[in-house]
Structures are given as structure tokens and as C-alpha cells.
C-alpha positions as CSV (number, residue, x, y, z in Angstrom):
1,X,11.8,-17.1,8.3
2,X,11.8,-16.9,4.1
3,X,9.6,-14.4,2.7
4,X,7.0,-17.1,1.6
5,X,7.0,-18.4,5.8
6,X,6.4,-15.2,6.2
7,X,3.6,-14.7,3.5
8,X,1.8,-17.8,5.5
9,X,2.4,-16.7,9.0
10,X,0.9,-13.2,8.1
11,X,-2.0,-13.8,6.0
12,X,-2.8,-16.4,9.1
13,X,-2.4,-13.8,11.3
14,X,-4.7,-11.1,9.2
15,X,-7.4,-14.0,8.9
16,X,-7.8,-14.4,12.4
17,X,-8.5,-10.5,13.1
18,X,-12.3,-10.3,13.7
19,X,-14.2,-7.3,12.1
20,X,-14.0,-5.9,15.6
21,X,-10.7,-6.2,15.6
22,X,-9.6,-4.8,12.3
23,X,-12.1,-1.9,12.5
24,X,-10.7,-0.9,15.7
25,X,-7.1,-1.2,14.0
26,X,-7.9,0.6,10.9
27,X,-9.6,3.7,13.2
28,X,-6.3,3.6,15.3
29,X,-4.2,3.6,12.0
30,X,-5.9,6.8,10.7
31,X,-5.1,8.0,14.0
32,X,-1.4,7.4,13.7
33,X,-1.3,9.1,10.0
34,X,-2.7,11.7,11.3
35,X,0.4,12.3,13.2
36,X,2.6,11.4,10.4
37,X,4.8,15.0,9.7
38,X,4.5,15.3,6.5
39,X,2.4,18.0,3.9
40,X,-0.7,16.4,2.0
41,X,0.5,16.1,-1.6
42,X,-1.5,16.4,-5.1
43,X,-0.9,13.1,-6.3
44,X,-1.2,9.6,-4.6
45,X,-1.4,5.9,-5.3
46,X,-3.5,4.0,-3.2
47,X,-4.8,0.1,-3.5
48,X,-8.5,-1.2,-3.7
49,X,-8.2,-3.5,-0.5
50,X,-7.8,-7.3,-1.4
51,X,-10.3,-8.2,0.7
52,X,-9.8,-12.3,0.4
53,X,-6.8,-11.1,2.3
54,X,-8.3,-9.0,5.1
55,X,-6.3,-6.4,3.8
56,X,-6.5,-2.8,5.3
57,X,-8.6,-1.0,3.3
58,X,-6.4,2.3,2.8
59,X,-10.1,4.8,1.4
60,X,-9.9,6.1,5.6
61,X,-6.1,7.5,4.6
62,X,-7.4,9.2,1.5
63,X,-10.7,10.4,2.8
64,X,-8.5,12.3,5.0
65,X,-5.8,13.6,2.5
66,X,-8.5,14.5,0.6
67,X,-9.9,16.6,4.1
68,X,-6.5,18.4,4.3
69,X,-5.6,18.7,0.6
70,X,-9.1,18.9,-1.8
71,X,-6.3,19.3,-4.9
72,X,-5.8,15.3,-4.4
73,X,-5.5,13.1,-7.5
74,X,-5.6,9.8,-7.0
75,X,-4.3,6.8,-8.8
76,X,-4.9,3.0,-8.6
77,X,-2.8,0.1,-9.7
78,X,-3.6,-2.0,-12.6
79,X,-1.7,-5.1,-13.9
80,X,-1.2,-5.5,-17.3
81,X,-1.4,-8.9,-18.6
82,X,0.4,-8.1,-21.3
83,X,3.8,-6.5,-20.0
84,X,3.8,-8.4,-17.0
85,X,3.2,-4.5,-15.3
86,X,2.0,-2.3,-13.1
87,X,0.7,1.2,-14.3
88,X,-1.5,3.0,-12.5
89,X,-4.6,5.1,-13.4
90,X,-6.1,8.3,-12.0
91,X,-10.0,7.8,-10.5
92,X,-12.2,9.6,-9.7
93,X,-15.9,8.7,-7.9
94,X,-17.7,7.8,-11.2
95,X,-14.9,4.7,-11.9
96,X,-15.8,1.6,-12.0
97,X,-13.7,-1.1,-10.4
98,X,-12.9,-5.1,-11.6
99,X,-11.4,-8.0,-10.0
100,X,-8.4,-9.0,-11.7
101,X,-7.0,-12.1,-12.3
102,X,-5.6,-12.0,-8.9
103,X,-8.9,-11.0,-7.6
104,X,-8.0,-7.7,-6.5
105,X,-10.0,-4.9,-7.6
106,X,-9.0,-2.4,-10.0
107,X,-10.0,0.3,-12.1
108,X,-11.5,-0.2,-15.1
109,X,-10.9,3.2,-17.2
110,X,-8.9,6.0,-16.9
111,X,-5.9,8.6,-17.5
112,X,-2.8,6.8,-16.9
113,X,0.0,8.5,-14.8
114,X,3.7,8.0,-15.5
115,X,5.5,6.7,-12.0
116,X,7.6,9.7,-11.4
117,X,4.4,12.3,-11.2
118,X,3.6,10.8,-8.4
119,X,4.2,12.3,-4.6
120,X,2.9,9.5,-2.1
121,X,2.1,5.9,-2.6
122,X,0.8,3.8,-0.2
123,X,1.8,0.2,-0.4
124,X,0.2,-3.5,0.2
125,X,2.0,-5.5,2.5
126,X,2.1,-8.4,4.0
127,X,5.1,-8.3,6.5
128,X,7.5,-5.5,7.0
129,X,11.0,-5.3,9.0
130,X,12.7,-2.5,11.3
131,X,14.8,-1.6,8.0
132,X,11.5,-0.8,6.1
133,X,11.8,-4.0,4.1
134,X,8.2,-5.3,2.9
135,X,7.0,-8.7,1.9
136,X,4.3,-8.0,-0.3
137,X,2.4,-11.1,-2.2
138,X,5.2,-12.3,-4.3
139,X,4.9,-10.8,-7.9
140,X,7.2,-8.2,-7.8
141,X,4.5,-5.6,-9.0
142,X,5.3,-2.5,-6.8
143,X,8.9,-3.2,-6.9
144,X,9.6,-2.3,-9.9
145,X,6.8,0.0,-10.2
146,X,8.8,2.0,-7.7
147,X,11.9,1.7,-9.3
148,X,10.4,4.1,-12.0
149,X,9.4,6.5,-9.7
150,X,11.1,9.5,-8.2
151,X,13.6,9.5,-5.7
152,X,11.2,11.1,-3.1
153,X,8.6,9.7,-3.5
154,X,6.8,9.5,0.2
155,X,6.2,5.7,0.3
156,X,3.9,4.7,3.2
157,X,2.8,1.2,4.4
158,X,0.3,0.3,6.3
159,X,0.2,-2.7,8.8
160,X,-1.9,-4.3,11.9
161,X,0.9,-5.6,13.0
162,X,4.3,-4.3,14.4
163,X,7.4,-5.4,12.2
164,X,9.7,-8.2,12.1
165,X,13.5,-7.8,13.1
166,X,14.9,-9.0,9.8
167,X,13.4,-10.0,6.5
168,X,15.5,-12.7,4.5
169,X,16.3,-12.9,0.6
170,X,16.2,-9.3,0.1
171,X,17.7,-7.8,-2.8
172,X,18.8,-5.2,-5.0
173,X,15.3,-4.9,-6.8
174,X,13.4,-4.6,-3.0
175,X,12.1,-1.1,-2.3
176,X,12.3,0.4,0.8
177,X,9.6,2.1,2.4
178,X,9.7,6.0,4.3
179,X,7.0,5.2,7.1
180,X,4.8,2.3,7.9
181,X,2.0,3.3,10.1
182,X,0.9,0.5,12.9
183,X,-2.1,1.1,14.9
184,X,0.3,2.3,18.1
185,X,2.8,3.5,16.4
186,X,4.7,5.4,13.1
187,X,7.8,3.6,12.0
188,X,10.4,6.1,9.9
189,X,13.0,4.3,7.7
């Protein structure tokens, strides 16, 4: 399948998950990052679910970073119309949050972050292989966001669904992930 067959087949696949259903995955995916070995860092990226998508909403991953690390910072993207970027911005309870143009919420205000401060990102997805290729929505965003950042830099996805054998069309710009976290299982790339 292309990347875009692959857009379809999973954002079919994530609309036909009932609340039930998702909840249940999402409490099993905390579960599973639980297990992940890895130390808590300081700072790390997260995503304001897109929830047109049924998109996992990643606040149960930093709840619990913030349980086992209460030093946490974390940061949100934002997409600048006028660079055609992603930057991200440090949050804190008081922000307020905006749909964008893509209808994805974001922060509104606050101190932006250069890429290579950060120590964990967690990544949107749509689809993911056994490589730790990801198809995200198509916009090229987080790719080269993480291009910018540093070389270990823990990046996590997080996914209902297991991954495919082989992603298509990918190229020197794609991003690999470290882990992506499954609702039975941690896969390590």
C-alpha cells in the first residue's frame, strides 16, 4: 500500500473504534509505557489529540511522567503559517489551547523551545512499520522538526494498532522512531 492507502485504511480503522474500545486501548497503552525502560526526562513534546481523528490522546503518558518526574516541562507543537513550521512551545495548566487551521489544537501563548533541548517527543501517527517508519497526516511537520533535534532524542509513538510489515515511499527526510507503544505490546527500533 502508498502512504496515502495507508492514511485511508487507518483513519478508517481509528473511526470505527467505539469509546469502549479506545478507552480500553489507551488504559492498556499507559500500561505498556509503563514498562517502557527508560528514565523520565525534564523536557517533552506531546500533541493536543486531533480528536476528528480519534487520535490517542497522549495527557495519560504525561500525567504519569509527570508522577515519576515532577521536574517535567512540557512542550506542544504549533504550525506556523508563516514558515511553513513547526516550533513548539512550553505549557503549563493556565494555557489556553486553539484549533488551527488543521483543526488541531494548539497552544496559544508561550516560551518557545529550540528542537535540540528537548529529551522525549511523542509522535502523531497514523500507521507505523516493523522498521519504526510512521505515516503521519502528510505535511511533513514532525519530520523536519526532528531533523533539528538531537541525536537522542527518545522519540515514542503511540498506536491502537500493531504495525505494518513495510511502509512504501520512504525517504531520506522520514524520521525514525525509538519505541512505539501498542496496547499489548512495546516495539524498539
Amino acid at each position: 500500500m502508498t502512504k496515502d492507502q495507508l492514511r485511508k485504511v487507518y483513519k478508517e480503522r481509528r473511526s470505527a473504534l467505539s469509546p469502549g474500545q479506545r478507552q480500553k486501548m489507551e488504559d492498556l497503552i499507559l500500561i505498556q509505557f509503563q514498562q517502557l525502560d527508560i528514565e523520565i526526562p525534564c523536557s517533552i513534546m506531546t500533541y493536543a489529540p486531533f480528536e476528528k481523528m480519534n487520535e490517542f490522546d497522549p495527557q495519560l503518558i504525561t500525567d504519569y511522567c509527570y508522577f515519576k518526574n515532577p521536574r517535567q516541562q512540557l512542550f506542544y507543537p504549533v504550525c506556523s503559517k508563516e514558515d511553513n513550521r513547526m516550533h513548539c512551545l512550553q505549557v503549563n495548566d493556565e494555557t489556553l489551547f486553539e484549533h488551527n487551521r488543521f483543526g488541531i489544537p494548539e497552544p496559544v501563548e508561550g516560551m518557545e523551545t529550540v528542537p535540540d533541548a528537548l529529551d522525549m517527543i511523542i509522535i502523531p501517527l497514523l500507521a507505523y512499520d516493523v522498521k519504526g517508519h510512521r505515516v503521519g497526516y502528510g505535511k511533513g511537520f514532525y519530520d523536519k522538526f526532528l531533523r533539528q533535534c538531537r541525536d537522542d532524542v527518545v522519540k515514542i509513538g503511540l498506536s491502537f494498532f500493531d504495525p505494518e510489515p513495510f511502509i512504501p515511499e520512504i525517504g531520506r527526510h522520514d524520521v525514525k522512531l525509538d519505541y512505539c507503544i501498542c496496547p499489548d505490546r512495546i516495539y524498539s527500533f
